[in-house]
N, CA, C and O of each residue as an XYZ file, in Angstrom:
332
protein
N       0.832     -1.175      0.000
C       0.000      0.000      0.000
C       0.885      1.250      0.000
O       1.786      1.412      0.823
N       0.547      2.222     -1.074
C       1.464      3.681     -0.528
C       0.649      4.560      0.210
O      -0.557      4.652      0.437
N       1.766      5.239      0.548
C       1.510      6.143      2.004
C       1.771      7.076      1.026
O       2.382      6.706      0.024
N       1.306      8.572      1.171
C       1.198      9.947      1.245
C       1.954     10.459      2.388
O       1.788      9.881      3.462
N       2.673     11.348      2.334
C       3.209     11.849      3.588
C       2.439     13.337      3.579
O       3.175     14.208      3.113
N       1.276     13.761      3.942
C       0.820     14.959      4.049
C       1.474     15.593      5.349
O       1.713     14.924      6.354
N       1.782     17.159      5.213
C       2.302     17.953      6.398
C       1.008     18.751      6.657
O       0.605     19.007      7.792
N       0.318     19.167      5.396
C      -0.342     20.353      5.661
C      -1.751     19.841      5.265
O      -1.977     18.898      4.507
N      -2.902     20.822      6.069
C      -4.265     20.636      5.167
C      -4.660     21.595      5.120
O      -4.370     22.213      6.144
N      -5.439     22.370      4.189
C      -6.541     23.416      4.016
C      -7.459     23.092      4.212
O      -8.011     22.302      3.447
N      -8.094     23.582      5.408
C      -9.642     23.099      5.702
C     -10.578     24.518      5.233
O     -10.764     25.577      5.833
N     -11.026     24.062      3.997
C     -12.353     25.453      3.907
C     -13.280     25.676      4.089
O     -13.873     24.604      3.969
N     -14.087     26.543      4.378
C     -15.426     25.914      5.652
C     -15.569     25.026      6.142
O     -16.202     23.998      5.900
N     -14.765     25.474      7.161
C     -15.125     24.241      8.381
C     -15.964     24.836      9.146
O     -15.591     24.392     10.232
N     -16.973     25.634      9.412
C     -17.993     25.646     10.477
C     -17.480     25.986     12.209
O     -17.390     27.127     12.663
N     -17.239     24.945     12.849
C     -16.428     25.011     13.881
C     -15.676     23.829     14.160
O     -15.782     23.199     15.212
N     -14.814     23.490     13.090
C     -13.571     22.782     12.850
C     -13.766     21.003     13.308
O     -12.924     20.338     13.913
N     -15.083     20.536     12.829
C     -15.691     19.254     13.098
C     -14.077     18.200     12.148
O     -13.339     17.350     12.647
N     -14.082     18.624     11.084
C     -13.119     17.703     10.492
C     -11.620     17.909     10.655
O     -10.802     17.056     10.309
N     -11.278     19.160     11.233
C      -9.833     19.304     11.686
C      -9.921     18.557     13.241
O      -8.776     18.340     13.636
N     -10.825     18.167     14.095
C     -10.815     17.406     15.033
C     -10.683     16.036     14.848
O     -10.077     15.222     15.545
N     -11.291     15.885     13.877
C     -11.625     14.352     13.661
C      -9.961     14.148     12.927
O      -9.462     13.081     13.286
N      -9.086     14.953     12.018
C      -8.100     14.846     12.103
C      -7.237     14.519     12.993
O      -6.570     13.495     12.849
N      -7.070     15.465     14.255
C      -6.389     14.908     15.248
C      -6.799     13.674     16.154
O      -5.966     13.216     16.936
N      -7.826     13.234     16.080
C      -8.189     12.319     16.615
C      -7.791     10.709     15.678
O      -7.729      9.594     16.195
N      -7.619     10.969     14.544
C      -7.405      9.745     13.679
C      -5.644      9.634     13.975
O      -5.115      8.557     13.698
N      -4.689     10.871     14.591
C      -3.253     10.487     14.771
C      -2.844     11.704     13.638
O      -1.620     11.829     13.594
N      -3.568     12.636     12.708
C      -2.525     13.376     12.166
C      -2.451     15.036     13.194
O      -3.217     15.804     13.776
N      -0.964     14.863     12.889
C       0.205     15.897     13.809
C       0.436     17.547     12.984
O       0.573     18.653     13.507
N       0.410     17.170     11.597
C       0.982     18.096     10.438
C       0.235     19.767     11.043
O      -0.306     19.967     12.130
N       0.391     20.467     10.242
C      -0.485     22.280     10.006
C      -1.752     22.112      9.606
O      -1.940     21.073      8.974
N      -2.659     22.788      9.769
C      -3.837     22.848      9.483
C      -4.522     23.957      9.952
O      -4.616     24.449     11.076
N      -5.202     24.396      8.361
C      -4.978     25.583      8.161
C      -6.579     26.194      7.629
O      -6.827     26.357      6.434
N      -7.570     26.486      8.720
C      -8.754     26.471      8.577
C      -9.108     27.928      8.549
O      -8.463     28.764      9.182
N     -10.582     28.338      7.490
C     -11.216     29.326      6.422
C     -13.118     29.241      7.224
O     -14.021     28.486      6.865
N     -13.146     29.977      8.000
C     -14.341     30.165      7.492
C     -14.865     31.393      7.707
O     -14.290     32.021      8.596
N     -16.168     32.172      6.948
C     -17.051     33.199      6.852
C     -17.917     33.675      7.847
O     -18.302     34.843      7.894
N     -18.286     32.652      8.776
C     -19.649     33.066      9.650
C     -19.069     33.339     11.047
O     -18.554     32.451     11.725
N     -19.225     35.108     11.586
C     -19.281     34.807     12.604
C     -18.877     33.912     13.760
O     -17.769     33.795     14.284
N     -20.197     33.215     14.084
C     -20.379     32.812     15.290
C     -19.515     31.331     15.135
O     -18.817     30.901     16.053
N     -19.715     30.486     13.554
C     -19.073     29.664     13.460
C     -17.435     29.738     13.243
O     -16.704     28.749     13.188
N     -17.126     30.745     13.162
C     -15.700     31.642     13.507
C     -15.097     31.457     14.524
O     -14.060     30.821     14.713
N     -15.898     32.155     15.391
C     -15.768     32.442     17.066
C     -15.469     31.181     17.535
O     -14.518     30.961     18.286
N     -16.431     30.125     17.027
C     -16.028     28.690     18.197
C     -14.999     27.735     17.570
O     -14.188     26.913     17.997
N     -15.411     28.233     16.293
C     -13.290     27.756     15.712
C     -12.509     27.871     16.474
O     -12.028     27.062     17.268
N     -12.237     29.330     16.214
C     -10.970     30.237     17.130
C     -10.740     29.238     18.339
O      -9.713     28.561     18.383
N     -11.814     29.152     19.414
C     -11.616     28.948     20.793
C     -11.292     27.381     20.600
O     -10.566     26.929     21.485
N     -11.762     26.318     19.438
C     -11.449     24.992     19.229
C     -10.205     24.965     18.739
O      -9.534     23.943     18.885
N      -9.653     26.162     18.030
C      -8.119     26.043     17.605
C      -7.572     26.173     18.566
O      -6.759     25.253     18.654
N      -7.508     27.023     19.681
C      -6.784     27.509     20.796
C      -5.259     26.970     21.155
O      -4.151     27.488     21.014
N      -5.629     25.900     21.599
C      -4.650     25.257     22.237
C      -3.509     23.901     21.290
O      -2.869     22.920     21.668
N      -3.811     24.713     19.656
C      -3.311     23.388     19.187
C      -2.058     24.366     18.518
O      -2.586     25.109     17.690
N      -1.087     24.528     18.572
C       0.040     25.478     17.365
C      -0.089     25.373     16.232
O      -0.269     26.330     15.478
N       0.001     23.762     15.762
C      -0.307     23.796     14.551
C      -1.706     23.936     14.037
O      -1.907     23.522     12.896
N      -2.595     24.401     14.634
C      -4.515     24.683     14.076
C      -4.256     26.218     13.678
O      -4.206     26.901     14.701
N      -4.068     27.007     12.448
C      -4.052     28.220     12.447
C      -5.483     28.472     12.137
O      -6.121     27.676     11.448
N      -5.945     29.430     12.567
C      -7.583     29.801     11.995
C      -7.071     31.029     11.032
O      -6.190     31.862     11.244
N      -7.679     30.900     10.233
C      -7.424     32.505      9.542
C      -8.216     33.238      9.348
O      -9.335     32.742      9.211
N      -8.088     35.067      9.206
C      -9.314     35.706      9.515
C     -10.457     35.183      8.485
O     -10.306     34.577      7.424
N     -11.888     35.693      9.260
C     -12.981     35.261      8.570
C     -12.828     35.610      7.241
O     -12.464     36.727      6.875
N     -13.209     34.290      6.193
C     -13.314     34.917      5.231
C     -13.875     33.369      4.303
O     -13.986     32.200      4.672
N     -14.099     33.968      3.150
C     -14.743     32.910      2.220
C     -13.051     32.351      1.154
O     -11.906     32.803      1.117
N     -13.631     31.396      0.573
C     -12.182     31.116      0.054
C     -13.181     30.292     -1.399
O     -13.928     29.321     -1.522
N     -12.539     31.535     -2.406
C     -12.863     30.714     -3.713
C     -12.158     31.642     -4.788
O     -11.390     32.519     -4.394
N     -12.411     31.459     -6.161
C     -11.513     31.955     -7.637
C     -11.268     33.465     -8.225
O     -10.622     33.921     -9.169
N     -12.464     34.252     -6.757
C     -12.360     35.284     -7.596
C     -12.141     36.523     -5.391
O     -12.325     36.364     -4.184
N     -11.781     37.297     -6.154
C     -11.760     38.820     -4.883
C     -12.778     39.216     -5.281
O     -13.190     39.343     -6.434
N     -13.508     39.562     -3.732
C     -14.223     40.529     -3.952
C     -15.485     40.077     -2.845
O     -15.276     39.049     -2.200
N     -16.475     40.639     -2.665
C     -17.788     40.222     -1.497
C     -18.991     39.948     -2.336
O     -19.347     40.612     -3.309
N     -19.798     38.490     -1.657
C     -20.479     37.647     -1.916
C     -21.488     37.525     -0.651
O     -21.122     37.446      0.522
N     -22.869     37.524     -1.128
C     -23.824     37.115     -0.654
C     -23.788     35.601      0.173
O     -23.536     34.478     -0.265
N     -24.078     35.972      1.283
C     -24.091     34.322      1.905
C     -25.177     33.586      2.307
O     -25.835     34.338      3.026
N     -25.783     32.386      2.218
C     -26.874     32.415      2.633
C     -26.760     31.058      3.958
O     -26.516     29.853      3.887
N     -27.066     31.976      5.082
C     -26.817     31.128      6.497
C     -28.553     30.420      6.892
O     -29.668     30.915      7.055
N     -28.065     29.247      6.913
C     -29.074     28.041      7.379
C     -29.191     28.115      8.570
O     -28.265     28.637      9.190
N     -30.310     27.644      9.265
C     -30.819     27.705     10.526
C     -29.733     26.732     11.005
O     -28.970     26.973     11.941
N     -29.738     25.679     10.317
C     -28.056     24.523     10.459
C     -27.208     25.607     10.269
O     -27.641     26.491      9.530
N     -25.871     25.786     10.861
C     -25.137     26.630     10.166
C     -24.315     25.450      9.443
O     -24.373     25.751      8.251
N     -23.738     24.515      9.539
C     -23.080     23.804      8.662
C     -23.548     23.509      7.482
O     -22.863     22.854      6.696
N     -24.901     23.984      7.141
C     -25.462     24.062      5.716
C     -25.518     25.132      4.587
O     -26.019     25.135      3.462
N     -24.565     26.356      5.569
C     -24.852     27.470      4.871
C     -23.488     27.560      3.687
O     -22.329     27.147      3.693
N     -24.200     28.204      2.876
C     -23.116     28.239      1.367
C     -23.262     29.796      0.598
O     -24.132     30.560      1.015
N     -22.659     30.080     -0.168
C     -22.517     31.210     -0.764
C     -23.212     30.516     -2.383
O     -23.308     31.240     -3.374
């Protein structure tokens, strides 16, 4: 079987970082490097990144092909909301 040696991940909307957890919980160590837009699902990133060095949150923001501001449309779920 081959192995991948990943260091880094881009997590883009992650909400409040459900799959960068489940990362560290499966054994990966590497950077990880999480994007998201909303607020509140921001806020509890931040405080879920806290204590990890390698979890960088980066400021709120959307991540796609073009610059510039986009309409968002936030679900009563917030993990459903999309641009």
């Amino acid at each position: 079987m081959n192995q991948v040696r990943i260091d880094t991940v881009f997590d883009i909307g992650v909400n409040i970082g459900q799959f960068a957890q489940e990362l560290r919980s499966v054994g990966f160590f590497g950077k990880i490097i999480s994007f998201d837009p909303l607020t509140t699902a921001h806020a509890q990133l931040t405080i879920a990144a806290a204590r990890d060095q390698e979890w960088l949150v980066y400021p709120r923001s959307a991540v796609g092909n073009e610059d510039g501001e986009i309409e968002i449309n936030i679900a009563g779920n917030s993990v459903s909301s999309s641009v």
